[in-house]
N, CA, C and O atoms as a GROMACS GRO file, in nm:
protein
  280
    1UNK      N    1  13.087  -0.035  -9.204
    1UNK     CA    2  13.118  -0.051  -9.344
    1UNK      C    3  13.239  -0.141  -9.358
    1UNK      O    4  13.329  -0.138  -9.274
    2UNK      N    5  13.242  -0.225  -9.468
    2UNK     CA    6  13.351  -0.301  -9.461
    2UNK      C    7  13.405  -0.280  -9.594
    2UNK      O    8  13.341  -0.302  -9.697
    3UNK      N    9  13.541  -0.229  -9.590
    3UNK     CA   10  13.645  -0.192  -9.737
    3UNK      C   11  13.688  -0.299  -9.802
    3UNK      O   12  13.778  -0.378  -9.773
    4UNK      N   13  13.607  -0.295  -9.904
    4UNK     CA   14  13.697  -0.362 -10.022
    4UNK      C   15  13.744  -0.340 -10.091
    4UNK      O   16  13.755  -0.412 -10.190
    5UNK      N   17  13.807  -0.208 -10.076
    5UNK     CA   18  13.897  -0.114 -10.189
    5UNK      C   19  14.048  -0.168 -10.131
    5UNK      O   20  14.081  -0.190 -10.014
    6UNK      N   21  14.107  -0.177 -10.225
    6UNK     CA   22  14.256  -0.187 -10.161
    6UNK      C   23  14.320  -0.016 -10.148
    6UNK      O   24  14.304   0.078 -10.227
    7UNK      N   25  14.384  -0.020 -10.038
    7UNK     CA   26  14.426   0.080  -9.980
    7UNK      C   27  14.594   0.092  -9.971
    7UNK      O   28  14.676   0.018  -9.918
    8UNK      N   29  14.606   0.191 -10.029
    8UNK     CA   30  14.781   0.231 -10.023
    8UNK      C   31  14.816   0.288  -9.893
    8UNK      O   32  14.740   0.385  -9.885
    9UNK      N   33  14.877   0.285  -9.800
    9UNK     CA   34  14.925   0.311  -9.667
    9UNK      C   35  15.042   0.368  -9.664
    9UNK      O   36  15.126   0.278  -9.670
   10UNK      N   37  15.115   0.519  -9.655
   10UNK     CA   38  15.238   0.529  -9.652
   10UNK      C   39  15.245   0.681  -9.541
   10UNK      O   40  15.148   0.751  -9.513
   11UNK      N   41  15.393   0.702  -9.491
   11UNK     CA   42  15.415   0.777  -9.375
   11UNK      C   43  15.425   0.909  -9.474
   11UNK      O   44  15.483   0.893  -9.581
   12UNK      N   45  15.369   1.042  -9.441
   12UNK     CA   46  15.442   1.139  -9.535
   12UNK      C   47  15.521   1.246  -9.428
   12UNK      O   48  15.464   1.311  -9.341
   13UNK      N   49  15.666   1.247  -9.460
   13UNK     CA   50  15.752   1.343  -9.400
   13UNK      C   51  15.672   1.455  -9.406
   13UNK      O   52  15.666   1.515  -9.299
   14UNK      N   53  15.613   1.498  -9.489
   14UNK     CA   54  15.634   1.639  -9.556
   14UNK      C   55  15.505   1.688  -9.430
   14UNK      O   56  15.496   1.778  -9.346
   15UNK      N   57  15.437   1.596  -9.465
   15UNK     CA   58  15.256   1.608  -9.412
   15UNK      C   59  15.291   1.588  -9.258
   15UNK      O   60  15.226   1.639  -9.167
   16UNK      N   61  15.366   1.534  -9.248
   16UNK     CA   62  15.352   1.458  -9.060
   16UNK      C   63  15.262   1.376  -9.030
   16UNK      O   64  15.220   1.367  -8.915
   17UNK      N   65  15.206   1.286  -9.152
   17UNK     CA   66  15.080   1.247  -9.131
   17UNK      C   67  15.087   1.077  -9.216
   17UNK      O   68  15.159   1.066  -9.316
   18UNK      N   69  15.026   0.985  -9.176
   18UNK     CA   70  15.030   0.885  -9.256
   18UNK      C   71  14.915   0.944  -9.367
   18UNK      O   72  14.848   1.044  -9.341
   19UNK      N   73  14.902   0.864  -9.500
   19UNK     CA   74  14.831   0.919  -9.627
   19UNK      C   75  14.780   0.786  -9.652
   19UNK      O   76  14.856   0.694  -9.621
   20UNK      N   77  14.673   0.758  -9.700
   20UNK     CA   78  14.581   0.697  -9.757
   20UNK      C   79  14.534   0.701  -9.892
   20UNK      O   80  14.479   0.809  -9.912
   21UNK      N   81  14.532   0.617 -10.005
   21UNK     CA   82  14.491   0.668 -10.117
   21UNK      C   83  14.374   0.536 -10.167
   21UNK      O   84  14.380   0.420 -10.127
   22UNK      N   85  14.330   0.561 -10.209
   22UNK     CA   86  14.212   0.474 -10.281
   22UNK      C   87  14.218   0.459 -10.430
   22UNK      O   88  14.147   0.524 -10.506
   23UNK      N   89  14.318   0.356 -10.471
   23UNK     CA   90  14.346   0.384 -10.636
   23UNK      C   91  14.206   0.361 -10.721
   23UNK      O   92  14.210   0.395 -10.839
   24UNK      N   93  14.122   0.325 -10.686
   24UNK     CA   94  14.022   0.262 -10.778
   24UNK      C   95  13.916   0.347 -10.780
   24UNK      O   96  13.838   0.334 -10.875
   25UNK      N   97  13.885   0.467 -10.662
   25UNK     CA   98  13.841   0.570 -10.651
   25UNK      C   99  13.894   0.683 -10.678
   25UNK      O  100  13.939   0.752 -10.586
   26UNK      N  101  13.901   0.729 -10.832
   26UNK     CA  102  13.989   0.862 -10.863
   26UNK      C  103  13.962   0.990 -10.727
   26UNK      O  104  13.850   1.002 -10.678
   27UNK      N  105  14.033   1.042 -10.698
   27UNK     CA  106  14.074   1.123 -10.614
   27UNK      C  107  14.086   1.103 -10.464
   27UNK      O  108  14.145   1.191 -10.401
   28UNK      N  109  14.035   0.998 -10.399
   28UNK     CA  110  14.016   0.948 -10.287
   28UNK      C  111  14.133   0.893 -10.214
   28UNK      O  112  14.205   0.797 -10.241
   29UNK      N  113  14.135   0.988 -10.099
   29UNK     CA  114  14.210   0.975 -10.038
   29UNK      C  115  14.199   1.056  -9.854
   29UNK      O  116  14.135   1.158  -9.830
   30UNK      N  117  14.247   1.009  -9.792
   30UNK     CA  118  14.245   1.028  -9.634
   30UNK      C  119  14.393   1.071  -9.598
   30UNK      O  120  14.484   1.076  -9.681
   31UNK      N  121  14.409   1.106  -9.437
   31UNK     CA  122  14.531   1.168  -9.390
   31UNK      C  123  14.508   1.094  -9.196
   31UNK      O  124  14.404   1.038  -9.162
   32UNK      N  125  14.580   1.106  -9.139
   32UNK     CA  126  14.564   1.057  -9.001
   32UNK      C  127  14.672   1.097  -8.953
   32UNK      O  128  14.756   1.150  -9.026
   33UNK      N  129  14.702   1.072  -8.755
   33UNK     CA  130  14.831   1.097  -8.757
   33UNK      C  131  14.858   0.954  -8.688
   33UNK      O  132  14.976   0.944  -8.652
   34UNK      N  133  14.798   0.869  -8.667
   34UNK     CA  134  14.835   0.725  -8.630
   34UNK      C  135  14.783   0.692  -8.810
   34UNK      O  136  14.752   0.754  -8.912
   35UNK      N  137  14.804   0.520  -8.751
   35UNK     CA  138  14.774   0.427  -8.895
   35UNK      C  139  14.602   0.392  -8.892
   35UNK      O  140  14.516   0.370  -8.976
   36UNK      N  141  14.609   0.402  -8.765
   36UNK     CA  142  14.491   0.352  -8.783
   36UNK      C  143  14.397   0.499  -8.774
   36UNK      O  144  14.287   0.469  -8.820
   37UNK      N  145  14.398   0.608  -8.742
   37UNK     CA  146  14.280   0.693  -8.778
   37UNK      C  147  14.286   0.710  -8.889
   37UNK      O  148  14.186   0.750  -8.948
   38UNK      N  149  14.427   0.682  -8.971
   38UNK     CA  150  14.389   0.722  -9.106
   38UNK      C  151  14.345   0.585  -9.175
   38UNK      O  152  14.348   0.590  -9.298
   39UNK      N  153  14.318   0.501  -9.135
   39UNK     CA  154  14.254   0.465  -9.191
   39UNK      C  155  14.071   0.424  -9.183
   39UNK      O  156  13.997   0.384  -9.273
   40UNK      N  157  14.047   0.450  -9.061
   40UNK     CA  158  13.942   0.496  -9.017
   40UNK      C  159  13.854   0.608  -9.099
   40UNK      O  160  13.738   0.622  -9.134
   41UNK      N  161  14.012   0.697  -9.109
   41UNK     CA  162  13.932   0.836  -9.202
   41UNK      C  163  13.911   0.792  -9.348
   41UNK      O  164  13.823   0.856  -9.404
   42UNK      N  165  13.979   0.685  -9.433
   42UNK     CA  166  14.010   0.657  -9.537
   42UNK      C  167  13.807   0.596  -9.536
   42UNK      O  168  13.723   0.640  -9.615
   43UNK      N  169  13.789   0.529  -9.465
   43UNK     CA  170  13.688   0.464  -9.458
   43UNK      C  171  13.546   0.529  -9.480
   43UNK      O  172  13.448   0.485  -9.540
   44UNK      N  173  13.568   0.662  -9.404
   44UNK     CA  174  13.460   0.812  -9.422
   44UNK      C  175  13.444   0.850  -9.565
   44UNK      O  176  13.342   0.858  -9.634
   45UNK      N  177  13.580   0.872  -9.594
   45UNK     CA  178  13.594   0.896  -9.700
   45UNK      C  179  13.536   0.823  -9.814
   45UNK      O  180  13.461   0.878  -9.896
   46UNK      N  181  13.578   0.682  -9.820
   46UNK     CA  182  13.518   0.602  -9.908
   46UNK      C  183  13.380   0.598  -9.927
   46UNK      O  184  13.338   0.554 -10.034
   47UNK      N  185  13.288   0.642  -9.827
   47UNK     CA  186  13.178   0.624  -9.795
   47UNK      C  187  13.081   0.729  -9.844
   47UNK      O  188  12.966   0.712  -9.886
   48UNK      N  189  13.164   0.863  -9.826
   48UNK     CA  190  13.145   0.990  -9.870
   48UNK      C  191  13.141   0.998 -10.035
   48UNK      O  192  13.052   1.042 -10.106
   49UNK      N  193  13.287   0.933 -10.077
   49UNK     CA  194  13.284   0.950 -10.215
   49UNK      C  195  13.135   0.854 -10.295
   49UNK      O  196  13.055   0.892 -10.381
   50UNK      N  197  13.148   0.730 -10.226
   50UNK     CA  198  13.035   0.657 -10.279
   50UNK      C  199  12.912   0.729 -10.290
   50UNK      O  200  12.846   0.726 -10.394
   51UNK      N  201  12.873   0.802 -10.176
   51UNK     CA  202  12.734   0.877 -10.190
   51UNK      C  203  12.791   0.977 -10.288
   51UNK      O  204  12.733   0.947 -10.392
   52UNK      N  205  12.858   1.062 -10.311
   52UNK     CA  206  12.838   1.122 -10.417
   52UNK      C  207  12.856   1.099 -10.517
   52UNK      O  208  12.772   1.141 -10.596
   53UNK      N  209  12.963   1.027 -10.569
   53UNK     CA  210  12.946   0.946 -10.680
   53UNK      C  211  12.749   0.921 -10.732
   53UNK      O  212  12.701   0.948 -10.842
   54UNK      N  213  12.668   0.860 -10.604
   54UNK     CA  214  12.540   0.802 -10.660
   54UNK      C  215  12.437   0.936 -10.684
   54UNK      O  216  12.363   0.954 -10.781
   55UNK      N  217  12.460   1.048 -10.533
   55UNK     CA  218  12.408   1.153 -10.588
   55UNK      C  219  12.405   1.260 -10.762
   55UNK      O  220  12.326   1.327 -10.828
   56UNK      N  221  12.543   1.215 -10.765
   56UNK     CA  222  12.570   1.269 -10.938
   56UNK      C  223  12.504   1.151 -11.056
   56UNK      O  224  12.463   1.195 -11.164
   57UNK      N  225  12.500   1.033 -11.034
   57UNK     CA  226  12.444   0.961 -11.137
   57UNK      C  227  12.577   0.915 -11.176
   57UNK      O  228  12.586   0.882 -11.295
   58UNK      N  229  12.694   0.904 -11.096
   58UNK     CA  230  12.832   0.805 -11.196
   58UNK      C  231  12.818   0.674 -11.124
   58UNK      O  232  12.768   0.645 -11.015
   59UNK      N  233  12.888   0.593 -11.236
   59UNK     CA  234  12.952   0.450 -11.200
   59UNK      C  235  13.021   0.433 -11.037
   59UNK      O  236  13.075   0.530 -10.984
   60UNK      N  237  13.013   0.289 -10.963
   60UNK     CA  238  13.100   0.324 -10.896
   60UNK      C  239  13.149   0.215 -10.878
   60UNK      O  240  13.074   0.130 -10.830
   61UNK      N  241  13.327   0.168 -10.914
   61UNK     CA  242  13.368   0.074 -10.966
   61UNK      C  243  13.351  -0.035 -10.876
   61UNK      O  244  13.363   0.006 -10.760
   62UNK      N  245  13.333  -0.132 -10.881
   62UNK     CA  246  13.343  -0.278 -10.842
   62UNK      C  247  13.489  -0.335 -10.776
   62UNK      O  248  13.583  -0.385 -10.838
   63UNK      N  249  13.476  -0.311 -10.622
   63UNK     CA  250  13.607  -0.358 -10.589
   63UNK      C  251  13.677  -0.459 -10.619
   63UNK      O  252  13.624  -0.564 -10.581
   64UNK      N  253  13.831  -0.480 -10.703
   64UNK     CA  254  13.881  -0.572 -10.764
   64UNK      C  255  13.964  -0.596 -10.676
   64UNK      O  256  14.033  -0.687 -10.722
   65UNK      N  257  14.022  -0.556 -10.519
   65UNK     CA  258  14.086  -0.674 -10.444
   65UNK      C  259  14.199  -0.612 -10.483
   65UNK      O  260  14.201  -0.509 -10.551
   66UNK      N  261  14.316  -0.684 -10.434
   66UNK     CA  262  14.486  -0.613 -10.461
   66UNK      C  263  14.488  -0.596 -10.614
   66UNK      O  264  14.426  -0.659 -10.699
   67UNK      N  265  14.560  -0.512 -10.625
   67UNK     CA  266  14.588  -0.444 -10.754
   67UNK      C  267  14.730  -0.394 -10.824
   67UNK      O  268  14.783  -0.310 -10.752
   68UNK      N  269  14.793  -0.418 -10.923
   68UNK     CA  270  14.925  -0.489 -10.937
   68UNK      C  271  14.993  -0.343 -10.956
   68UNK      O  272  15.026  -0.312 -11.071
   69UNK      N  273  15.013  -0.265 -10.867
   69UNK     CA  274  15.089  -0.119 -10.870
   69UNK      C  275  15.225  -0.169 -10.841
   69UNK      O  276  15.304  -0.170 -10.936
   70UNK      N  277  15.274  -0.219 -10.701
   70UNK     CA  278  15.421  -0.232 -10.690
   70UNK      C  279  15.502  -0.236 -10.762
   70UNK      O  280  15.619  -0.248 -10.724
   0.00000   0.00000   0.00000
């Protein structure tokens, strides 16, 4: 699968875990304890949400590429 969601990447103290979020996919989000399983997992995830998203009958947004949060 290849992501075209832009992906937020940050370390969480709290978690011990890097965090993953998927802004364009309300609730989507992954955990890892390197960068890269989490984002590996971010990728499951995305994949997961997509099928259900289609199993329920919703929209599923059109990846728009970087996205002006900073």
């Amino acid at each position: 699968m290849s992501v075209k969601y832009e992906l937020i990447i940050y370390w969480s103290e709290e978690d011990q875990a890097f965090i993953v979020e998927v802004p364009e996919l309300p609730g989507c989000m992954a955990d890892g304890q390197t960068y890269v399983e989490a984002v590996s997992n971010a990728e499951i995830i995305i994949q997961e949400w997509i099928e259900t998203a289609q199993e329920l009958g919703r929209s599923i947004p059109i990846p728009k590429g970087r996205l002006l949060y900073a």
